[in-house]
C-alpha positions in Angstrom: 0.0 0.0 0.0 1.3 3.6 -1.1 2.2 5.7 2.0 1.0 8.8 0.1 -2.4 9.6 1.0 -5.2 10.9 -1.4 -4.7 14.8 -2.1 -6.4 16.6 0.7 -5.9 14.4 3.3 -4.5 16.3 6.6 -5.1 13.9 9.1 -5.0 10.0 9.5 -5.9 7.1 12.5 -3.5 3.9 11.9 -3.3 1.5 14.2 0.4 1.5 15.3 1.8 -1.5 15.1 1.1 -2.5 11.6 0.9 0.9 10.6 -3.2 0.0 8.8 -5.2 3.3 8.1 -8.4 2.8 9.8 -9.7 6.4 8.3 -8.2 9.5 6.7 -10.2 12.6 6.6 -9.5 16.0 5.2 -10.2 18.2 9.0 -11.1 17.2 12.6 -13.3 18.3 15.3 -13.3 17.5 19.1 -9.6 16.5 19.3 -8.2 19.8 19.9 -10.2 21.0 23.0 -9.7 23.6 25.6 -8.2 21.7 28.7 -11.1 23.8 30.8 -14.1 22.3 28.6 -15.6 18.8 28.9 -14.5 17.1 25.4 -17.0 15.5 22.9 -18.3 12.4 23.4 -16.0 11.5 19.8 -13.9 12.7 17.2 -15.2 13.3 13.7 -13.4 13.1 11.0 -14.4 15.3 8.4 -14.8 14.2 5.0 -13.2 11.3 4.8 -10.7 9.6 1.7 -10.5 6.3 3.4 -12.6 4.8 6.1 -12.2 0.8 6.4 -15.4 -0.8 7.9 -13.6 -4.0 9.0 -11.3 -2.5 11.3 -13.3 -0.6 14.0 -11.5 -0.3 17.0 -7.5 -0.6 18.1 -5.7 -0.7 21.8 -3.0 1.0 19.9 -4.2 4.0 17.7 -1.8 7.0 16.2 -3.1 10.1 15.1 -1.1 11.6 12.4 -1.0 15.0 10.9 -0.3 14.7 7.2 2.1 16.6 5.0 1.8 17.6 1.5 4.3 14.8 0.3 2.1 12.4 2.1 5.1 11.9 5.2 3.9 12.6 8.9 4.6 15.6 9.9 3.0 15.6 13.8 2.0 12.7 15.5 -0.6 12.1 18.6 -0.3 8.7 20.1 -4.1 7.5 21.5 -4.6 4.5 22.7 -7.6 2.9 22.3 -10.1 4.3 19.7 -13.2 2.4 18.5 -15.5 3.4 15.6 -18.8 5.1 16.8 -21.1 4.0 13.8 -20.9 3.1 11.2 -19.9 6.0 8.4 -23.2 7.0 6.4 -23.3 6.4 2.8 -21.9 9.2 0.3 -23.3 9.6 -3.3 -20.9 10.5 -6.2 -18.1 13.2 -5.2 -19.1 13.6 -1.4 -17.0 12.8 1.5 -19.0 11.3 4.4 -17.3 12.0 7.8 -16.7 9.2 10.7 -16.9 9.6 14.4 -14.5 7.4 16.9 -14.3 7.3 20.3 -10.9 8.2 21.5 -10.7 6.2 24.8 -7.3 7.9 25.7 -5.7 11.5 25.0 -7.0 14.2 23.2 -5.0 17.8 22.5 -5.0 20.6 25.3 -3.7 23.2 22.6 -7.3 24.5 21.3 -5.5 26.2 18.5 -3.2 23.5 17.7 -6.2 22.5 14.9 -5.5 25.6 12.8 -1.8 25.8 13.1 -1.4 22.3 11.7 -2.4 23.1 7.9 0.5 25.3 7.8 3.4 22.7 8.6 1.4 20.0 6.2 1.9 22.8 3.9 5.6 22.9 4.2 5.8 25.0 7.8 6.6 28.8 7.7 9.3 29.8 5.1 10.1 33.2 6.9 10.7 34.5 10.2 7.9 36.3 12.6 4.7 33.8 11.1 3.9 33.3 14.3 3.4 36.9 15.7 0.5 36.9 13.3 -1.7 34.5 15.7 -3.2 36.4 18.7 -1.0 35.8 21.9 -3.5 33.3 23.1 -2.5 30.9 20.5 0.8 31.3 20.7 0.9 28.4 23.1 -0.9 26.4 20.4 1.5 27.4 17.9 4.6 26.4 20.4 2.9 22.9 20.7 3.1 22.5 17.1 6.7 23.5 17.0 8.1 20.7 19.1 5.7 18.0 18.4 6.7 18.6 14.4 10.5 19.3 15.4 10.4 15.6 17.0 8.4 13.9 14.9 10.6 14.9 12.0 13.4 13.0 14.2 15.6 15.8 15.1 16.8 16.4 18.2 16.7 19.7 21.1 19.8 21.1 20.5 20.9 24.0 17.8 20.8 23.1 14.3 21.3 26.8 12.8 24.4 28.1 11.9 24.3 31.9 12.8 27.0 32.8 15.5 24.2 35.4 16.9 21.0 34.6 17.6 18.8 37.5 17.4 15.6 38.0 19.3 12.5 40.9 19.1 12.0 41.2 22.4 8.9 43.7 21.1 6.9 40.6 19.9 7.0 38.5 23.1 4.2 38.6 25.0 3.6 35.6 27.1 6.6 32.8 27.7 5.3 30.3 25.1 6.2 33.8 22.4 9.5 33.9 24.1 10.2 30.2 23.0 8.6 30.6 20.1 11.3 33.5 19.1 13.9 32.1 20.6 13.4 28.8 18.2 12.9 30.6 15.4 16.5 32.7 16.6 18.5 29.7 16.9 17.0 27.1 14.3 15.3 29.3 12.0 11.4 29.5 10.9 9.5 26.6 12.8 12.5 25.7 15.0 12.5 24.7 18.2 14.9 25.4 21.1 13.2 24.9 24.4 9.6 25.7 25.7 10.5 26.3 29.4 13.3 26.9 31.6 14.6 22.8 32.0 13.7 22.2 28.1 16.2 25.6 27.6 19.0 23.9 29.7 18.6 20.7 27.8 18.8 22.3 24.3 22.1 24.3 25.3 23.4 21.2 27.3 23.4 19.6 23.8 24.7 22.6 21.9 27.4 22.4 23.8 27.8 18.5 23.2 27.4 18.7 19.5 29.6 21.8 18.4 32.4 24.1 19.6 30.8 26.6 17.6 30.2 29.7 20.2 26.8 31.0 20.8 25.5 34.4 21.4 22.2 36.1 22.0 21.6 39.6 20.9 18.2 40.4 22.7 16.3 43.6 21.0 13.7 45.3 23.2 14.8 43.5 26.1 12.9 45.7 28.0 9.5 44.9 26.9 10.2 41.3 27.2 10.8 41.6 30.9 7.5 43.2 31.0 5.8 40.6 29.9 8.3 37.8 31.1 8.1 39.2 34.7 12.1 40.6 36.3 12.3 36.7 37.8 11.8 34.8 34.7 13.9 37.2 32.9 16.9 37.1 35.0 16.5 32.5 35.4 16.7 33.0 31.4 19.7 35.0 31.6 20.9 32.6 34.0 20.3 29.3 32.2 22.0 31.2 29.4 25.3 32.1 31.3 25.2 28.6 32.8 26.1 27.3 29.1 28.7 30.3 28.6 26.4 32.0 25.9 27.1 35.8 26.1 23.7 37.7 26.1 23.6 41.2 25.0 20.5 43.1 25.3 19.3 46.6 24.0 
């Protein structure tokens, strides 16, 4: 079986250990959910390319977020998932949609569901994409970040080349925008380098494994960021930073 799915497929349920596609649907509701609201009682997916009847439940499902090329570019693991019903006939050119119960983990990042078309796209070719989503979704947008940054196989360490890595203080607003620039600083558009202060450690813990290249952080608008960031947080950033003999200069 071809592992490219049908164009228009974003999203697909295999079971994981021998990799069958139970269903593969263009969108999805009720798996990306505020953590403060009582999820749905299933998932649908939305206009589905592939539904197989005979397979209707698995203890070992995966949820994967499908890229242009057809390879996974995000990916969810579930658990158990059994079809709801069965999926309702479809005349010529329509795509029915499918409900499954989810018996295990659904996403906390509400967001998450709208960042994902962008990195099944390709992901973000230039820097500052993310400023563009309102702060509250910048958590959202983090999520996708590092679950795409591991699920391509790379690891948390630095990957760019720059010697300086320069960050807009003016556009952080909450700590997940601060991670979100500094990833995009360090590894570029989409990159990941830490979402919180032991993630940050780990990442330049790495660096410092993989390359003797130095390391330094040119930090615009600093002033704004501590705003936001709080003067504690700030300062444990600067800290973590020093820790790994990066030199942070701030303006």
């Amino acid at each position: 079986m071809s592992s490219t799915p049908p164009q228009g497929v974003l999203y697909r349920l295999v079971d994981a250990e021998s990799r069958h596609v139970l269903v593969a649907a263009e969108d999805i509701r009720g798996f990306f959910v505020d953590p403060e609201e009582e999820p749905p009682p299933a998932v649908t997916f939305l206009r589905t390319h592939r539904c197989d009847p005979a397979r209707r439940r698995t203890e070992n499902a995966r949820l994967e977020v499908v890229g242009r090329d057809g390879g996974t570019v995000g990916a969810y693991h579930i658990g158990r998932a059994s079809a709801a019903a069965p999926g309702p006939s479809a005349g010529a050119g329509e795509r029915p949609d499918a409900d499954w119960t989810f018996h295990g983990h659904t996403c906390e990042y509400p967001e998450a569901g709208r960042i994902w078309p962008r990195w099944a796209d390709g992901g973000p070719a230039e820097p500052g994409e993310w400023t563009r989503c309102p702060s509250e979704a910048h958590e959202s947008w983090l999520h996708v970040v590092q679950t795409a940054w591991f699920t391509a196989g790379r690891r948390a360490t630095r990957y760019g080349t720059a010697e300086t890595a320069v960050i807009d203080g003016s556009t952080v607003t909450t700590r997940d925008s601060f991670y979100c620039a500094l990833g995009e600083a360090v590894n570029g558009p989409g990159g990941y380098f830490g979402s919180n202060l032991d993630a940050l450690h780990d990442c330049l813990r790495s660096m410092r494994r993989d390359s003797d290249r130095p390391l330094g952080v040119l930090w615009h608008d600093a002033a704004v960021s501590r705003e936001a960031l709080g003067s504690a947080y700030t300062d444990a950033v600067v800290s973590v930073f020093a820790e790994s003999d990066v030199d942070v200069r701030v303006d």
